[in-house]
N, C-alpha and C positions, 0 to 999 in steps of 0.2 A: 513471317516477318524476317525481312535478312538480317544475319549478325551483327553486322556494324550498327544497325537501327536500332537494333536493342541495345548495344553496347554505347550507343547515344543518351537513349534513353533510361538506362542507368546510372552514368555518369550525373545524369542529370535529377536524378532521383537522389542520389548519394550528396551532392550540392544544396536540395531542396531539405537536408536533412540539419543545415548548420546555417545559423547566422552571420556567423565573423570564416569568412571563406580561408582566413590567413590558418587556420588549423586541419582544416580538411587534410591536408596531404601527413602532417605529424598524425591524429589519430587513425589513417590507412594506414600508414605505416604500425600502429602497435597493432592495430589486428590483426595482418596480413603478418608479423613478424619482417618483413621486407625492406629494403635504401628507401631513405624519401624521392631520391631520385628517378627508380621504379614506380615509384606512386606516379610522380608526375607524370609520365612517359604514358601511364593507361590513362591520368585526367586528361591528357590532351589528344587523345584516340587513337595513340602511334602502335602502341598496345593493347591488346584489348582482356580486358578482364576474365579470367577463366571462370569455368562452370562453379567448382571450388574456392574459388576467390568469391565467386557474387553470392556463392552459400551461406560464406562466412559472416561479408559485409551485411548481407540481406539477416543474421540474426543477432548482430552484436550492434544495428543501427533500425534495425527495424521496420526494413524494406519488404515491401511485398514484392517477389519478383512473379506471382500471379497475374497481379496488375499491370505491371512493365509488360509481360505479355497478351492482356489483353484478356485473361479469362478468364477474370471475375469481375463484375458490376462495380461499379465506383461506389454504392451504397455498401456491397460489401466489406466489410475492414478483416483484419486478421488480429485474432487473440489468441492466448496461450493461457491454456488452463492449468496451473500449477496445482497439480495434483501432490501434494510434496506427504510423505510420511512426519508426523510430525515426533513415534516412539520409537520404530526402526526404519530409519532412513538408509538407504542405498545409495550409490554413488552419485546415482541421476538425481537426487534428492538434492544431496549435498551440492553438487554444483549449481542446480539453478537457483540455490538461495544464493549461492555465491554471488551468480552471474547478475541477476537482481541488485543484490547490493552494495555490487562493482555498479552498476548503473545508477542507482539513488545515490551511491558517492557524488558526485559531477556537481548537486547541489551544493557541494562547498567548494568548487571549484571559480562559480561565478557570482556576479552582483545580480539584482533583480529576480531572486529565486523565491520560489513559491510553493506550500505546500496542504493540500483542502482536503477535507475529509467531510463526508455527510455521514453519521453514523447510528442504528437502531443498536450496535451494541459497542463495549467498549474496545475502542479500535484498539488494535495489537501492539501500536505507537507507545500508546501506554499503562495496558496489562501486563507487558513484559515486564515492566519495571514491578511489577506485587507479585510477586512467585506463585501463591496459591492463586491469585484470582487466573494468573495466564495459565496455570496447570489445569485451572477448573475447566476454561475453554477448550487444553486440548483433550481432557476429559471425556469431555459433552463430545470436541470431534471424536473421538476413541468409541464412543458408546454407538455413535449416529452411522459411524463407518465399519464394524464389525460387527460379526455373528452372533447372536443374541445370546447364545450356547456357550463361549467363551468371554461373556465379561465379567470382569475384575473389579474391583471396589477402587474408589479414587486413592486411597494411600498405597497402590499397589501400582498406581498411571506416573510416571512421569514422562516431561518431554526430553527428546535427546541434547547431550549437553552440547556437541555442536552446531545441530540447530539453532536450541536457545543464543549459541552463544552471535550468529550471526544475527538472527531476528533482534538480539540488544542492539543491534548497530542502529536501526530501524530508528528510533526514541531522539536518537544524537542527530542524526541527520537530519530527519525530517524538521527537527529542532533548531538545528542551524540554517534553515530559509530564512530571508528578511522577514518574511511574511508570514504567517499560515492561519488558517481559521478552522476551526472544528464546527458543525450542525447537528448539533445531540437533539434526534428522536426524543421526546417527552418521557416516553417508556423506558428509554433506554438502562435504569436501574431496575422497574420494575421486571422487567425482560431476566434480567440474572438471578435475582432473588428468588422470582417464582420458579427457576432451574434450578436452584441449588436446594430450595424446598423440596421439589420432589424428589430430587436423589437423595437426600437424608431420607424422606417418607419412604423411600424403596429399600434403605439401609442399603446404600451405596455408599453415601457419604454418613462420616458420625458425626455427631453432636461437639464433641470437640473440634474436628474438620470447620464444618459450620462455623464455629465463635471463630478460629482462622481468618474463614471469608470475608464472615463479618467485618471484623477489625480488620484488616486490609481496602473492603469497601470504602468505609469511615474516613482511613486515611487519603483512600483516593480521592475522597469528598473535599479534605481540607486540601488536596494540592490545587485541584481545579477549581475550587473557590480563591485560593492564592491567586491564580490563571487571571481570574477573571474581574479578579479586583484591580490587579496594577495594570491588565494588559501585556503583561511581559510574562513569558515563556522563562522555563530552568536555562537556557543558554543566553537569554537578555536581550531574544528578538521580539519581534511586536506577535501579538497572540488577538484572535478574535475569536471569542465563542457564542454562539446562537444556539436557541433552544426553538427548534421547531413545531409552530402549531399543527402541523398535518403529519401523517405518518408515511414514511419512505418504507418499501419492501426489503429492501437489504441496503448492506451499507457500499458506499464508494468513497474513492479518495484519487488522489493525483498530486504530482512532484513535479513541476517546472525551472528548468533551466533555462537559457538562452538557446541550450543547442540539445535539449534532452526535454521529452516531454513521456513522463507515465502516468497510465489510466490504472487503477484497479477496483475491481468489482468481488464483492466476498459473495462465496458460494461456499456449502458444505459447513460450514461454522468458522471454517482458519483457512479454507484451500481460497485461491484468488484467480479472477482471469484477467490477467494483463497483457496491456498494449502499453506499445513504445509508437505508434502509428500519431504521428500528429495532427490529423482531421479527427479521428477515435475519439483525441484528447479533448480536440476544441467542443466537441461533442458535445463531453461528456462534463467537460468544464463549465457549457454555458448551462449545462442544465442542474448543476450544484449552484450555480451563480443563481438561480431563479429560486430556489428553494428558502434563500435571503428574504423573497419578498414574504413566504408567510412563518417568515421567523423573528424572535423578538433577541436582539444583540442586549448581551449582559456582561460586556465586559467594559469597565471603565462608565459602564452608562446603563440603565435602567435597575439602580442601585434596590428600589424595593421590590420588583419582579424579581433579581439576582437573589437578594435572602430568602426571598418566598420560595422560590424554587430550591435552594439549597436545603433551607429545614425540612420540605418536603421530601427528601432525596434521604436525608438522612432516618425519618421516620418512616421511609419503605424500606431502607436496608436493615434499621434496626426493631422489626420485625422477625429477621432472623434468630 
């Protein structure tokens, strides 16, 4: 395929990636570092984009340049598997949460922002805000990702504090969409409980740990029954929660902008495979949208399902 054809065809990929065309040539320019002036000179084909230029653009917008050439299936999409350390993190570590959550930014940047989650466990959105419960998780990650020979007891686990500290951005963001709805798994308490059970029965975790968990559970119990009484989220955008009759294999979520669309799929207990790919999203969007029909909405509406479910919740956690 000759140059210029590709270099057609990525212009025009690069255009397919934004709604309001009047910004295209400002965000080239902060990626590329570059004049806007230069921007425009390759959108109009005078120039043509280098190999290192279309690197750049193709990961900070989320362009397959496979496809542009033609050698991979259009059912094919591209994902990235955030492998990220979540107790010693490395430099690669640290930037792709960055780079992530330089991207989930963009939702406070426009109107019509959207943010879904279907989830068997409790999404990281809002574990991070209960210290032991989000340590329990990267715990359990810690335990499931190293050598059996070298584990450590949970008072011994923590996560790194700049991790932690960019994963807190996660809560605000996703928080500030117009919109966002959650689909909690049935299971989804009992799922942790019966974790955190057996690592005390292993004397992993202790008995004091435990009433920790506990009482962090409890209180997550009374914020998302707040949730789902008023409708309205901690930032005073509208909230929808569903409790779904069928059970989902692992959890997903997604973040929509007008000109930014992310997928994520949890793997490994905390690690995630993300697309910025906009067909990935619509995907992966209509198929959370379907999970709707065998779910029962409790927010603002099916007031005696919403209590039955919550005392339920509350007498599996406390249990512990």
């Amino acid at each position: 395929m000759k140059t210029d054809i590709l270099n057609a065809h990525f212009i025009n990929a690069i255009k397919e990636k934004f709604s309001q065309r009047t910004v295209i040539a400002t965000r080239l320019a902060e990626i590329l570092c570059i004049e806007k002036e230069a921007v425009y000179r390759r959108l109009r084909g005078e120039v043509p984009f280098s190999f290192a230029e279309a690197i750049t653009i193709s990961g900070a917008l989320g362009i397959s340049l496979d496809h542009i050439g033609g050698s991979i299936p259009e059912k094919s999409k591209p994902f990235i598997l955030k492998l990220v350390d979540f107790i010693d993190p490395n430099k690669d570590d640290l930037e792709m949460t960055e780079y992530m959550t330089k991207h989930a930014s963009s939702l406070t940047d426009f109107t019509n922002t959207e943010y879904g989650a279907a989830m068997n466990m409790i999404p990281v959105t809002i574990s991070v805000k209960y210290d032991h419960i989000f340590r329990f998780y990267v715990y359990k990650w810690y335990y499931q990702n190293f050598s059996p020979t070298i584990v450590k007891p949970f008072k011994q686990i923590f996560p790194h504090p700049e991790i932690k500290k960019r994963i807190k951005e996660f809560p605000r963001i996703s928080g500030l969409a117009e919109k966002s709805f959650y689909i909690w798994d049935e299971s989804i308490f009992i799922n942790i409980v019966k974790d955190i059970t057996y690592f005390n029965a292993i004397n992993l975790i202790s008995n004091e740990e435990k009433k920790l968990l506990k009482d962090e559970l409890l209180l997550l119990l009374d914020k998302m029954e707040s949730w789902a009484t008023t409708g309205i989220n901690d930032q005073g955008n509208k909230v929808f929660i569903y409790i779904s009759n069928v059970s989902f294999e692992t959890s997903y979520s997604y973040a929509q902008s007008p000109d930014f669309f992310l997928t994520m799929i949890m793997s490994f207990t905390l690690n995630e495979i993300a697309s910025i790919d906009k067909v990935t999203f619509q995907r992966v969007k209509q198929f959370m949208q379907s999970l709707k029909r065998t779910s029962t909405l409790i927010s603002e509406s099916g007031e005696m399902y919403r209590i039955h479910f919550f005392e339920t919740q509350r007498e599996i956690v406390n249990r512990l």
